[in-house]
C-alpha positions in Angstrom: -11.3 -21.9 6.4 -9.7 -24.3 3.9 -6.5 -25.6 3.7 -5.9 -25.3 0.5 -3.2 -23.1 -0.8 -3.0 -22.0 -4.7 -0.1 -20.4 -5.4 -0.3 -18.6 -8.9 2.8 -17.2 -10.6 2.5 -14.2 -13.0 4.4 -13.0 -15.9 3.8 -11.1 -18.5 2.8 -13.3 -21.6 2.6 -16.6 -19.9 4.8 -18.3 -21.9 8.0 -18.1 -20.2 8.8 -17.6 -16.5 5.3 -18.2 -14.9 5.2 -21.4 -16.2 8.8 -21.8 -16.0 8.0 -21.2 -12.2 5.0 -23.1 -12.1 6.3 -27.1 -13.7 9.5 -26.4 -11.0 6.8 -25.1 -8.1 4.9 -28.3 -9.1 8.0 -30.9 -8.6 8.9 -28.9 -5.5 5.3 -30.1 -4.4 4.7 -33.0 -5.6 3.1 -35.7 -3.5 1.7 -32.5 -1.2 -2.1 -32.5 -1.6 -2.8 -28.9 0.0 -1.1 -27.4 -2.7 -2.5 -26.5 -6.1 0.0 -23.9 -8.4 -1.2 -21.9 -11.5 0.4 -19.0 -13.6 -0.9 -16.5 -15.8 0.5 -12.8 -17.7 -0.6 -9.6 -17.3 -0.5 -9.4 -21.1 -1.0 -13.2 -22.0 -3.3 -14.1 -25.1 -5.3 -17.1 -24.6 -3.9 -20.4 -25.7 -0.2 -19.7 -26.5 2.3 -23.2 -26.2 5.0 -22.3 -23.2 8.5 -21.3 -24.6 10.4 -24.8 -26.1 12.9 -22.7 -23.9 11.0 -23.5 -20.5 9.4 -26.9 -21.6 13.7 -27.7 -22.5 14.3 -26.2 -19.0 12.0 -28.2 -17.1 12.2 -31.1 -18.9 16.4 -31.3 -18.1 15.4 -30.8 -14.4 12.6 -33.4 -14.4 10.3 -31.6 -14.4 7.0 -31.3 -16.5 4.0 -28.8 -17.9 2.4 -31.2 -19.7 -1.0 -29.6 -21.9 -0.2 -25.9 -20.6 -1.8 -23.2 -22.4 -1.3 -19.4 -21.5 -4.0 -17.1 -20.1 -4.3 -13.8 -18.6 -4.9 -12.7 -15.0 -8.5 -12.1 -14.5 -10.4 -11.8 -11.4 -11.9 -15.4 -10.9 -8.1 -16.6 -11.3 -7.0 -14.3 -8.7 -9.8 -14.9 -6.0 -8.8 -18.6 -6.1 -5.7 -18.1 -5.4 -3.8 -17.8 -2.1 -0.9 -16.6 -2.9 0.5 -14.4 -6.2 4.1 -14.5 -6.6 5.0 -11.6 -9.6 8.2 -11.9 -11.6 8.7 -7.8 -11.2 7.8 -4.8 -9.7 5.6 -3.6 -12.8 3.6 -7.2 -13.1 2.8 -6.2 -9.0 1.9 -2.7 -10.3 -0.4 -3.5 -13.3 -2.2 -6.5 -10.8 -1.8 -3.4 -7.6 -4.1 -1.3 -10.3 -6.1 -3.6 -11.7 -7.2 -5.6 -8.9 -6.7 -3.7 -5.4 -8.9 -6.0 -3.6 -6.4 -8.8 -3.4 -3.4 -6.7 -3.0 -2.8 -8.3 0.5 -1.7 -11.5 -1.8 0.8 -10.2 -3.8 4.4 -11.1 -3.8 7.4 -10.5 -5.5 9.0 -13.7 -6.5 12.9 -12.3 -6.1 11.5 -11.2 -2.5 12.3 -14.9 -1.5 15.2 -16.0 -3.8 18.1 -14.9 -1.8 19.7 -13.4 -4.8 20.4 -9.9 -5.7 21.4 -8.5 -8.7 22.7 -4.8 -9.5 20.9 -4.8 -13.3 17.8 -6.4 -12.6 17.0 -5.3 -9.0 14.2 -6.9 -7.6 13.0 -8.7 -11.0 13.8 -12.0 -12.6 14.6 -10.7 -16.0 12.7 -11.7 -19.3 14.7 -14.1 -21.2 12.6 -14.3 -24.7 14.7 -14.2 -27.7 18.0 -14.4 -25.1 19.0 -18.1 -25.9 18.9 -20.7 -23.3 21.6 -19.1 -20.8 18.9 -16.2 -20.0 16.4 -19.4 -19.4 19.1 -20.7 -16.9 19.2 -17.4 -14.8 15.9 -17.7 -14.6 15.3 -21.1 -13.3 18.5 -20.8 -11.0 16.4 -17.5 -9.3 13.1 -19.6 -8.9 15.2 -22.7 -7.6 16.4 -20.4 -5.2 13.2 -18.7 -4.3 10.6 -22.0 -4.4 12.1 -23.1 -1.0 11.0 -20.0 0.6 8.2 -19.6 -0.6 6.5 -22.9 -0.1 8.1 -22.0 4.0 6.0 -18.8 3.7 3.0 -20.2 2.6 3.1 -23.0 5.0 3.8 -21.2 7.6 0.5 -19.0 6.8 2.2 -15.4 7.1 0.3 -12.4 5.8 1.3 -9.5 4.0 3.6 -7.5 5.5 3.3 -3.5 4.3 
């Protein structure tokens, strides 16, 4: 059995959070070789840009997703990966019904941040076409949940149902 863990982040468009998630999950690794981190939407077209939103956000915390291009789940992306962290409760339904067969890898991202919040509930809220505040929440809930959830993964814990 590998080492290797592939963390994959999903969104809906993959524009957005997932790779909003995905440059700040890759500076949280850098330098780590059994790491590899991906995102993809559960309603992503092929080939979109990410958000100048997220590339602004990453880029003020030094942080990069340099040549990006959105795609959707599919089932070869989700049998590489390891782990599949979902920005909400509906993104871990429509992956729960499409693809049972790697339900035991599914996560939700909030799960791990440490912060609640009455409106949203377990979800980190969509921020397109909120300005760059809404982009802010978001990266403050993923800097909060990153931590944990490379932990998790490191320490190699399965899915608890």
């Amino acid at each position: 059995m590998s080492d290797q863990k592939h963390v994959l982040f999903v969104c809906t468009g993959n524009t957005c959070r997932s790779p909003l998630a995905e440059g700040l999950f890759r500076k949280a690794i850098a330098g780590r070789r059994d790491f590899t981190v991906s995102s993809a939407g559960v309603a992503a077209s092929k080939g979109a840009p990410v958000s100048q939103e997220t590339r602004a956000i990453l880029r003020k915390r030094g942080a990069s997703i340099d040549g990006f291009v959105s795609r959707p789940v599919t089932d070869d992306i989700l049998n590489a990966a390891t782990h599949v962290f979902t920005m909400t409760e509906s993104h871990l339904a429509v992956l729960e019904a499409r693809f049972p067969e790697h339900s035991d890898k599914f996560f939700l991202v909030r799960e791990f941040s440490g912060i609640s919040d009455k409106r949203q509930g377990i979800d980190v809220p969509d921020p397109i076409g909120m300005g760059a505040a809404a982009y802010e929440e978001v990266a403050k809930v993923l800097d909060a949940a990153i931590p944990a959830i490379i932990a998790y993964v490191d320490a190699g814990v399965g899915k608890v149902k």
